[in-house]
N, C-alpha and C positions, 0 to 999 in steps of 0.2 A: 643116441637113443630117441623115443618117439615118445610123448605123451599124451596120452587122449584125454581134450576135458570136453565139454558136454556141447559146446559148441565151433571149437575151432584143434584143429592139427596144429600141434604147437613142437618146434623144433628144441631139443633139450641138449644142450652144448656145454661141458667142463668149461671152456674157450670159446670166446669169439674169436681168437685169430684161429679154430678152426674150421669156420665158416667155407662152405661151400658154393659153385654155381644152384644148388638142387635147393638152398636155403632162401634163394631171394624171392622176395615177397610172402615171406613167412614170417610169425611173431615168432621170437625165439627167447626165449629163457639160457643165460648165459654164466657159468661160476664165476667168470672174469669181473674186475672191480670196474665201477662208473665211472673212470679217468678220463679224458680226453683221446689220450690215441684207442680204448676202447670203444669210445663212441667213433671215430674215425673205422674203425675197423668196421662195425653194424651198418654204419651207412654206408660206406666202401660195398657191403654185401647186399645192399638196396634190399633188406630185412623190411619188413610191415613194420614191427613196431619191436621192440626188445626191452629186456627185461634183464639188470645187471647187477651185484652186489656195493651196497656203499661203502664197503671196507670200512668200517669205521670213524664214515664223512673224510675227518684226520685234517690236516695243516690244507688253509687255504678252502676248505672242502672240496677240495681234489679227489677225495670218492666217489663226487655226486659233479664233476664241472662238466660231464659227459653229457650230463641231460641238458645242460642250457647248449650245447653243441650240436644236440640233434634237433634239439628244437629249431634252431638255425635251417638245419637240412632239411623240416619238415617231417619228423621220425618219431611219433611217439616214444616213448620212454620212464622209465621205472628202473627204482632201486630195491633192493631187499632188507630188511635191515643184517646187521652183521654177525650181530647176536642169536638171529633167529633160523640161519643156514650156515653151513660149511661155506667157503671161500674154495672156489676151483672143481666145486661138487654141483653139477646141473642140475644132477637128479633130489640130492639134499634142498635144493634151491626150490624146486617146484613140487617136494613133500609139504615139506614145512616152512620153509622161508613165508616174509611176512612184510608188506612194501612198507618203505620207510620215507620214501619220496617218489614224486614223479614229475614230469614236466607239464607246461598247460596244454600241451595237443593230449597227452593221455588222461590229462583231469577231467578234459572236457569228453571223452568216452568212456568216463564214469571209476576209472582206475585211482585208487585213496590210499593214502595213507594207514595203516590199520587191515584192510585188505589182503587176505593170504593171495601168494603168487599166483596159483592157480587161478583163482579167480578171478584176479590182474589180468590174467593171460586172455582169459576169454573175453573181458570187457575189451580189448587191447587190439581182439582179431575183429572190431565191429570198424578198424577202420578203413577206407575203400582205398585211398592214394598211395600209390607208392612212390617215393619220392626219388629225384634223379642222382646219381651216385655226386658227392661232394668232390672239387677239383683235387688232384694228388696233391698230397703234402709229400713234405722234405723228408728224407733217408730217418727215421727215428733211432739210428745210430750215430753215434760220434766219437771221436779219440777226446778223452780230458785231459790227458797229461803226454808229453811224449819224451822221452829222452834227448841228450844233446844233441845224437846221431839224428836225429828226427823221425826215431821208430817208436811204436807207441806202447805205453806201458799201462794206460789204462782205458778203458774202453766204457762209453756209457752207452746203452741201450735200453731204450724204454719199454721194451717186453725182453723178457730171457728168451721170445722164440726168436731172435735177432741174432742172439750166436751160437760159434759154428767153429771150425776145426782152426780159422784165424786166430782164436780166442786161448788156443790152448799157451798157458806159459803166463797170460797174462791177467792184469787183476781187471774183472768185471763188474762195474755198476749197473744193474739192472733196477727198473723200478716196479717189476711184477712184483706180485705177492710171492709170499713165503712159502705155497703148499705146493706140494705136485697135485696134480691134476688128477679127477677120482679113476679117470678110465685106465691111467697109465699104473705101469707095473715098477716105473723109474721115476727117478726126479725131474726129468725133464732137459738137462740143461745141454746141451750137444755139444761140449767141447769140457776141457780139463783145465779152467783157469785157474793161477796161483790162487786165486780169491776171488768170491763170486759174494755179491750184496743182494737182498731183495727189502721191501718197503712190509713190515710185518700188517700191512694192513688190519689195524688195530687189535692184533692179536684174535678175535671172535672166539664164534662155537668150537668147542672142543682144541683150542689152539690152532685150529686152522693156519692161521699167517705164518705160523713157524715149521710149519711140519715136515719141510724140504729139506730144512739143516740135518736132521737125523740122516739122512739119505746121502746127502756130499758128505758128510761124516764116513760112511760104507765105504765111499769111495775114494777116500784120502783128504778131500776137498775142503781146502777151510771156507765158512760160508756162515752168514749176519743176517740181520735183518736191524734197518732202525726204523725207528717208532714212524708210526701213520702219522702221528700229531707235531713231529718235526720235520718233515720233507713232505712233497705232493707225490703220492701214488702217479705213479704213469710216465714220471717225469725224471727223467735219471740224472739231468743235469741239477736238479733239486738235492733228489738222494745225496749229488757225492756233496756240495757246497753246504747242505742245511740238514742232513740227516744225523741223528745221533743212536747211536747203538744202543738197539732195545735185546737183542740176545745172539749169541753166539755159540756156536757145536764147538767141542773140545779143541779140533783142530785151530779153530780161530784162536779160541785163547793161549794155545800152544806160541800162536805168532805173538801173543801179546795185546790182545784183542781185550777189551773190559767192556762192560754196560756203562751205559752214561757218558761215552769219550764217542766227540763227534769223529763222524768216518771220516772223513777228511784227514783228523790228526791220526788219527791208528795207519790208516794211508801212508802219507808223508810220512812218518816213523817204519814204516814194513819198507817202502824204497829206500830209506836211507839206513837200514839195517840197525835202526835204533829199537827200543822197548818202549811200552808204552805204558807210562807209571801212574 
């Protein structure tokens, strides 16, 4: 969708990864949390300046490590606070959202803390340089676990749009957030893994972080989220090693799935056909 404010076209994205050629050199307003490969992503799209949600800062503050990244790249940048917009909602973002942080290229074109996004936005398009896309980084997919045979049993990906029809059968660590996305009519996830995790991005407005378990639930799908404040948002190899279970849809707990029991061990106990007490 498109948002007009009184001085600049400002592009309004559920997602940065689904960023366009038609978006570069655009300030964008994005649902997506201020992680690292989300900042990877914006500057990947040679974006003016973007404007992202802090998920709830969280562990490390991996909600907000995106802004010291862009900075790097030359990319103004902004976060929203989490409380104060939907997570995975553009439009929620650029109603009401409310910046909670920003880097020093956006401070210094007048972008604050306190600051409703929208008006972020338009301080945000006063900047002229567009900066040159950042060299690629590595595949933000990985195998964490594999069986004897050497095929792989669990799959970490640091956005859920990473998997795909590979995925079905097997247990997915992802470190997106927990919503589906405002524009979509589904959860999002493109394959049917035994178990699918997300990073509840500190829970926010109206439960935001969580609101995709209801959904893999619909669809058989046992599906988590652990806490923002134990694992880095963005970071899937974080999720599976340091993540602890902040909530789970019926399905999960059918597997034996509880609050408070790091993913890792409910993990190990689901491959080894143990319970998790």
């Amino acid at each position: 969708m498109e948002y007009q404010s009184s001085t600049a076209d400002v592009r309004v994205l559920d997602s940065i990864t689904k960023l366009g050629s038609p978006d570069a050199g655009r300030v964008v307003i994005a649902g997506s949390h201020g992680g690292r490969y989300a900042a990877y992503c914006a500057a990947r799209g040679q974006v003016r300046a973007v404007v992202l949600n802090d998920a709830g800062v969280g562990w490390q503050q991996a909600g907000i490590a995106g802004l010291q990244d862009l900075q790097h790249w030359g990319v103004p940048a902004a976060a929203a606070d989490y409380r104060s917009c939907r997570i995975g909602d553009g439009a929620d973002m650029a109603r009401h959202g409310v910046i909670s942080h920003a880097n020093p290229l956006a401070l210094a074109l007048g972008c604050r803390p306190g600051m409703t996004v929208a008006e972020a936005a338009a301080r945000l398009a006063q900047s002229s340089a567009i900066a040159a896309p950042p060299a690629p980084q590595e595949e933000s997919r990985r195998v964490l676990r594999r069986a004897a045979d050497g095929s792989p049993l669990v799959i970490g990906a640091d956005s859920v749009s990473l998997l795909d029809g590979r995925d079905d059968g097997l247990i997915a660590v992802t470190a997106s957030h927990g919503e589906r996305l405002a524009g979509l009519q589904h959860d999002g996830v493109k394959a049917a893994p035994r178990l699918v995790t997300f990073n509840d991005a500190g829970i926010g407005k109206d439960s935001a972080g969580i609101g995709r378990l209801l959904l893999l639930q619909q669809r058989g799908i046992a599906a988590l989220t652990v806490s923002a404040y134990s694992a880095r948002i963005g970071d899937a190899s974080s999720c599976y090693a340091e993540g602890m279970i902040s909530c789970a849809n019926a399905r999960a707990r059918e597997l034996g799935c509880r609050v408070g029991t790091p993913l890792r061990t409910f993990i190990d106990a689901l491959l080894n056909g143990h319970s998790v007490n």
